[in-house]
BAVEX-178164 format. One record per residue (C-alpha): x, y, z; residue in one letter. Coordinates in steps of 0.05 Angstrom, whole numbers. Layout:
N
       c1       c2       c3   res
        X        Y        Z     a
...
//
This chain:
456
       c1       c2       c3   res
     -362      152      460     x
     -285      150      439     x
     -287      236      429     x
     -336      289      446     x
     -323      355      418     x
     -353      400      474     x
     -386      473      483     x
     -378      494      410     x
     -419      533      368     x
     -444      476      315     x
     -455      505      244     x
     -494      469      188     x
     -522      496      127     x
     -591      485      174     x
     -571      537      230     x
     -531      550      289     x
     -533      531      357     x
     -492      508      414     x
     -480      433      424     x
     -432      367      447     x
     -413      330      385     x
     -393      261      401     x
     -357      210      351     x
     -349      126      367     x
     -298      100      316     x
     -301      140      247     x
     -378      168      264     x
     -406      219      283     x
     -456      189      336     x
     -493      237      382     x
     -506      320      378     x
     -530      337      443     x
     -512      379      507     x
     -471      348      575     x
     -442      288      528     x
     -383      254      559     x
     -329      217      517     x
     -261      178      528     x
     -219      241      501     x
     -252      313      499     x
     -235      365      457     x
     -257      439      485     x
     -289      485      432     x
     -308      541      472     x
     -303      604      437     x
     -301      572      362     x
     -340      539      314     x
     -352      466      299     x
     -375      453      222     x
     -366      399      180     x
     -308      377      136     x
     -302      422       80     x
     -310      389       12     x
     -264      419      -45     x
     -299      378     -106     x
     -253      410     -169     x
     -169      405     -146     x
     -111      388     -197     x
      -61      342     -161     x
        6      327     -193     x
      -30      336     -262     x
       17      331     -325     x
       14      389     -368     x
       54      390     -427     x
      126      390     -398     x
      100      417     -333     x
       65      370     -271     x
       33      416     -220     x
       64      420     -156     x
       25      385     -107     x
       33      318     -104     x
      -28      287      -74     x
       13      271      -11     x
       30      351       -2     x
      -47      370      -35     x
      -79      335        8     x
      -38      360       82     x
      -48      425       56     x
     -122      411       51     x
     -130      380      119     x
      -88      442      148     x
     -146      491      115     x
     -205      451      147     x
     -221      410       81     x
     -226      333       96     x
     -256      307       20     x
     -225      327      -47     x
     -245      306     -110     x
     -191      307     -166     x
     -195      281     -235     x
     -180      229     -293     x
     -157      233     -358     x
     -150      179     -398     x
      -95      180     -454     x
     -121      171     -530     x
     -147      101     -536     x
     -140       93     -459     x
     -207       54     -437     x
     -241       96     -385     x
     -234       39     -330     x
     -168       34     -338     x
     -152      109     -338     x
     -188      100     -271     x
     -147       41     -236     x
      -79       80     -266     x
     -101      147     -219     x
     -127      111     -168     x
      -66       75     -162     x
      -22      137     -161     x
      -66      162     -103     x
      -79      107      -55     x
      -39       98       -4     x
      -11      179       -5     x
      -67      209       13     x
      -79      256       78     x
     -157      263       69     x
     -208      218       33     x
     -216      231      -42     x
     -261      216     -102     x
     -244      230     -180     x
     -284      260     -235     x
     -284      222     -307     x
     -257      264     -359     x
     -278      256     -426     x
     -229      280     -480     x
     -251      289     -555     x
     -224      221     -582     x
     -271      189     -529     x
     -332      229     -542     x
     -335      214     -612     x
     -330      134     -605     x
     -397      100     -588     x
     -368       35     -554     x
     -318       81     -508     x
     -384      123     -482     x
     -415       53     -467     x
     -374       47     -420     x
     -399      103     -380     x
     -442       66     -332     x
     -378       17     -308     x
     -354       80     -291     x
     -404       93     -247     x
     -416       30     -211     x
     -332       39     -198     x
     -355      100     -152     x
     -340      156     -202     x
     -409      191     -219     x
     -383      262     -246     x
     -357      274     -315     x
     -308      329     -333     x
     -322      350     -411     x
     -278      408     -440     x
     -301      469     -489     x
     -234      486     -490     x
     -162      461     -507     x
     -138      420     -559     x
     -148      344     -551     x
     -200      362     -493     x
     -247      399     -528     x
     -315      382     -557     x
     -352      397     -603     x
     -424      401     -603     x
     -444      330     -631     x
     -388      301     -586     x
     -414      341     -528     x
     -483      318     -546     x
     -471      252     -550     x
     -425      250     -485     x
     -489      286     -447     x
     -536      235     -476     x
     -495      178     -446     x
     -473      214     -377     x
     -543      229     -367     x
     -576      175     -382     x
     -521      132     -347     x
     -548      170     -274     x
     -482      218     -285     x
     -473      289     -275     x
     -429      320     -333     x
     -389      384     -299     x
     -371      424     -356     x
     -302      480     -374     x
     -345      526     -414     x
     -299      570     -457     x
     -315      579     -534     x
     -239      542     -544     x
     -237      553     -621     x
     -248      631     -608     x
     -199      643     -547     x
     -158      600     -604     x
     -158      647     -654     x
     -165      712     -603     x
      -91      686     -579     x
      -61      673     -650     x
      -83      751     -669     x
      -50      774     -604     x
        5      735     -614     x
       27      756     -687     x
       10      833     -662     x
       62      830     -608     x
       14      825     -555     x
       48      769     -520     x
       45      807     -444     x
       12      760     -388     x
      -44      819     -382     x
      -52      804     -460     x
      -73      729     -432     x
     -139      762     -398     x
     -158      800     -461     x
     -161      735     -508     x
     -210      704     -463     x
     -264      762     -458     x
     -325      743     -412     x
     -366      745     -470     x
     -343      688     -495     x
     -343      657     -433     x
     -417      661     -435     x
     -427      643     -502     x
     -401      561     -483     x
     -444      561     -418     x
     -503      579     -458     x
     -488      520     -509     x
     -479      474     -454     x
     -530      492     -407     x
     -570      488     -479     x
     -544      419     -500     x
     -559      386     -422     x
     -630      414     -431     x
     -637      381     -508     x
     -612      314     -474     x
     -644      313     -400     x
     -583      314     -371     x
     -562      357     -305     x
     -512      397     -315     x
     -456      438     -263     x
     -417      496     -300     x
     -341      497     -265     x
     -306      563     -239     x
     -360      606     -263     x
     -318      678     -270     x
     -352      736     -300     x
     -430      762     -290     x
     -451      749     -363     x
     -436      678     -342     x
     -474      675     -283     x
     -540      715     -330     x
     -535      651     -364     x
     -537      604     -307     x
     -588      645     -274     x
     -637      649     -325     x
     -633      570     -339     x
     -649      559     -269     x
     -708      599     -276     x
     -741      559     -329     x
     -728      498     -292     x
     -669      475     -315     x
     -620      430     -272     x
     -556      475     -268     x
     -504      475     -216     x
     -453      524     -210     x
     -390      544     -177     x
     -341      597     -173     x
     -266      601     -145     x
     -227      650      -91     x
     -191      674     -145     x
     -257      706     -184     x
     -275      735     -120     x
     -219      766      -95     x
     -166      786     -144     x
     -167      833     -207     x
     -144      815     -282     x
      -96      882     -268     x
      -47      842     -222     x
      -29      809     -288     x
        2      879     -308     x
       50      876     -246     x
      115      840     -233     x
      109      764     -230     x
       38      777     -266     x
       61      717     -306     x
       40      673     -241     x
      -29      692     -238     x
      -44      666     -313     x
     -107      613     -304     x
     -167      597     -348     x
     -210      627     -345     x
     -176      695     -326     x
     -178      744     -275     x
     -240      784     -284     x
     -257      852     -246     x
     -308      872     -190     x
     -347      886     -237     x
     -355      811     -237     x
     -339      790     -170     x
     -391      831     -135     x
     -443      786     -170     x
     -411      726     -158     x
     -404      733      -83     x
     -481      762      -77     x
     -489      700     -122     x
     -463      647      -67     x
     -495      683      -13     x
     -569      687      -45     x
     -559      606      -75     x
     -549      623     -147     x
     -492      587     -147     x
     -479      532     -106     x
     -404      515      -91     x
     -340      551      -76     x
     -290      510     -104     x
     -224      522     -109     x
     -184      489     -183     x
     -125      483     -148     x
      -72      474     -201     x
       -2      503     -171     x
       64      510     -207     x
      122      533     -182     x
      147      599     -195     x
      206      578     -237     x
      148      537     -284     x
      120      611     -292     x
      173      647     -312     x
      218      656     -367     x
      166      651     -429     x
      170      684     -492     x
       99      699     -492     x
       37      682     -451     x
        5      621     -492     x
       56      574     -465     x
       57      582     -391     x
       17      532     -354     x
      -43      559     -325     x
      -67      544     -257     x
      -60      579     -181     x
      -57      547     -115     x
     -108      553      -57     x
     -132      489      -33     x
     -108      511       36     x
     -138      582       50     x
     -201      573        8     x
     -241      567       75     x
     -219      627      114     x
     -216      664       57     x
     -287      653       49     x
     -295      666      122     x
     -251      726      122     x
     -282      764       63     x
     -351      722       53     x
     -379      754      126     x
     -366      829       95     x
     -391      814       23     x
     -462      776       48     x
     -445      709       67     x
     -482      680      132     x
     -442      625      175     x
     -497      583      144     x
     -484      596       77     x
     -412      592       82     x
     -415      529      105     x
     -463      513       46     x
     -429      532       -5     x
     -347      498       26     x
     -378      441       63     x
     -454      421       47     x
     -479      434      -27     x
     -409      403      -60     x
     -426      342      -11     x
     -500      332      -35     x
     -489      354     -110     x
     -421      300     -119     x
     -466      246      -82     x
     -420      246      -19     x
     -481      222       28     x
     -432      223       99     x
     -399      290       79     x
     -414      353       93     x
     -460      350      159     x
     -462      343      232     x
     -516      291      245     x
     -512      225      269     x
     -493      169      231     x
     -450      216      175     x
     -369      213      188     x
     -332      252      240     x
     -300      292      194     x
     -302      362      235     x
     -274      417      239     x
     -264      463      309     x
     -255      531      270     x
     -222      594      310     x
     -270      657      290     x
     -210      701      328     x
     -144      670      304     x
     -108      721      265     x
      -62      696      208     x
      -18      721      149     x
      -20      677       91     x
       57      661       74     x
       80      600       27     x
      132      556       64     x
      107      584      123     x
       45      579      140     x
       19      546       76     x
       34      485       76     x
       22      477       -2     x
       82      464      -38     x
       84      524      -90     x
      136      574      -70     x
       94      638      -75     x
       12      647      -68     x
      -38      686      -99     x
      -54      716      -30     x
       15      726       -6     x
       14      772       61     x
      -66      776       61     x
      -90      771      129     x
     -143      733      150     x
     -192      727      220     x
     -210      655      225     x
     -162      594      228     x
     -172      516      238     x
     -152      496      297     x
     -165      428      288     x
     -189      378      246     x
     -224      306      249     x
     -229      262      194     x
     -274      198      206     x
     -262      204      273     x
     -187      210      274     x
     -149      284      296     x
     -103      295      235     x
      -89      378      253     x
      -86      396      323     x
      -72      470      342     x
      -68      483      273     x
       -5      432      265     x
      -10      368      220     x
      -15      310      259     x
      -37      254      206     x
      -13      206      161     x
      -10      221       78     x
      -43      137       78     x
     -102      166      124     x
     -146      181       59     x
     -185      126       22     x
     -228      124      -42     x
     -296      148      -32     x
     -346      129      -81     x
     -395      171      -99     x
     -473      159     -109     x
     -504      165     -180     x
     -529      243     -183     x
     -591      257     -145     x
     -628      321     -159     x
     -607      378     -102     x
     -664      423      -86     x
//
């Protein structure tokens, strides 16, 4: 063997024990005890688990006359510094753009400048979804190795409405795709903002109280709804609020097939920080909620009513932020591709998460649902993407120092956190060692993804 990882504690959604992991080129090729390998790498004392899987990032997106920060080159170290190893970003194909195109365009802005491997989700805007030759292209799509599709409730030349969203279900679905759906009632928090707006409400708090959970709850209903009228699977992105989570619960319970995921942010900050100074930073969609709506979500993850803790990593830079004349034009998104793992470490352990369920819900579950079939476990015969994770190291999250995401300022500024990386494998190859960056931003490739397969 070319590496044996030795006399760690190996976690898998399965259970815990103690174990030699060894690795021959980019493999994972042997879990056993007394393994011997060309180069060793001592775990003693931490935790071996897979490469984390972050399937929902924004990488140098364009938004209006905003791009958010991280390029993939800087995304993607800042990933591989927090323990994740496969991202999954999207496409969005201009009006008219055919979808395969739209594809080789973002492709070719991310190969070659990426630090971990990486698929893409399909997005399907609402000049696509209403044109019957454009949907027929859906299952090109999928043979190219890009089996999720991204459909919108929300935003103006995003969002459907419900024929489109029918139709673009019908075709996903019966294509072998999995439609991941933003589920916000857009025309509502449309009109909610205008009223606030021409009241002089124009405050970033006032941002939170135009998208009311309520409304939140209303669009995953109508999806969850619409997937069940055309047999398709569905998986409702950043779930935030309880009345959300009712609805995803309760179609799971008459058998529908719904996947769902929340974010850091949902669990662990409150709408109020949008009251303080630089509250203007913290503007995302949907918004801040309270623990009113957290404490659900996290008893959520650790029970399996929802499966994923992504993270919608879509960073700006402070200056971006600032500076508005009121809260409908500052671009929404917060950074956390780096910390989402020990954050759900940190606080996950005291809120109900086991080990095993942690490492279901960052490394496992995304894996299987996004039809990653070598992600996400330590067995032979998947990749050697591994982390050795340090349940003692103490740190205290700091952008530009040590965050290594390019946004000058995080969400969880001066939070500190037990439970660090210390390094990280992917296929085989050490790209952080003792928590330092040691790869290349070419090491990534294109991973594509299986047609969706029903997770149990």
């Amino acid at each position: 063997m070319d590496l044996v990882i030795r006399s760690g504690d190996v976690i898998t959604a399965g259970g815990i024990f103690r174990a030699d992991v060894g690795v021959r080129g980019e493999q994972i090729v042997a879990v056993g005890n007394n393994l011997r390998g060309a180069a060793e790498i001592d775990a003693a004392g931490c935790y071996v688990i897979p490469g984390a899987v972050d399937p929902h990032v924004h990488l140098q997106m364009p938004l209006g006359a905003y791009t958010s920060a991280d390029s993939f080159a800087t995304g993607t170290v800042a990933a591989a510094c927090g323990g994740t190893t496969t991202i999954i970003d999207f496409v969005e194909p201009g009006a008219g753009q055919p979808l395969l195109d739209a594809l080789a365009a973002r492709r070719a802005e991310a190969d070659g400048a990426v630090a971990v491997d990486y698929g893409l989700h399909m997005t399907i805007p609402a000049w696509h979804a209403q044109r019957a030759r454009v949907l027929s292209q859906v299952p090109d799509v999928l043979t190219a190795g890009c089996s999720s599709f991204k459909m919108y409730l929300a935003y103006d030349g995003l969002m459907l409405d419900d024929v489109s969203l029918y139709m673009a279900m019908a075709a996903v679905g019966k294509a072998g795709g999995l439609p991941i759906v933003h589920c916000e009632n857009g025309a509502l928090c449309d009109l909610m903002r205008k009223v606030s707006v021409a009241s002089g409400r124009v405050a970033p708090v006032d941002h939170a109280f135009t998208r009311p959970p309520r409304q939140e709850a209303e669009a995953t209903s109508r999806a969850i709804d619409m997937a069940a009228l055309t047999g398709s699977p569905i998986y409702i992105v950043h779930v935030s609020c309880a009345a959300s989570l009712e609805r995803v619960k309760a179609a799971r319970a008459r058998g529908d097939v719904v996947y769902g995921e929340t974010c850091p942010q949902y669990l662990l900050l409150d709408w109020r920080r949008l009251k303080e100074a630089h509250g203007e930073r913290l503007i995302c969609a949907p918004p801040l909620r309270t623990a009113t709506d957290s404490d659900p979500l996290w008893r959520a993850l650790a029970r399996g009513e929802l499966d994923v803790l992504s993270t919608d990593h879509c960073p700006f830079m402070a200056a971006d932020k600032a500076g508005h004349p009121d809260f409908t034009t500052i671009p929404g998104g917060l950074p956390s591709i780096e910390p989402r793992l020990s954050l759900a470490y940190h606080f996950g352990r005291a809120a109900g998460l086991s080990l095993e369920r942690w490492v279901d819900v960052c490394c496992s579950r995304p894996a299987q649902i996004f039809g990653l079939p070598r992600k996400g476990h330590i067995a032979k015969g998947f990749d050697a993407d591994l982390v050795i994770f340090d349940p003692n190291r103490v740190i205290t999250l700091a952008s530009g120092r040590t965050l290594h995401e390019r946004a000058d300022w995080s969400p969880y500024e001066g939070m500190r956190l037990r439970g660090w990386p210390r390094h990280v494998l992917s296929r085989g190859r050490v790209i952080v060692r003792n928590a330092m960056f040691t790869g290349s931003a070419d090491h990534g490739r294109f991973v594509k993804r299986h047609s969706f397969q029903r997770v149990v």
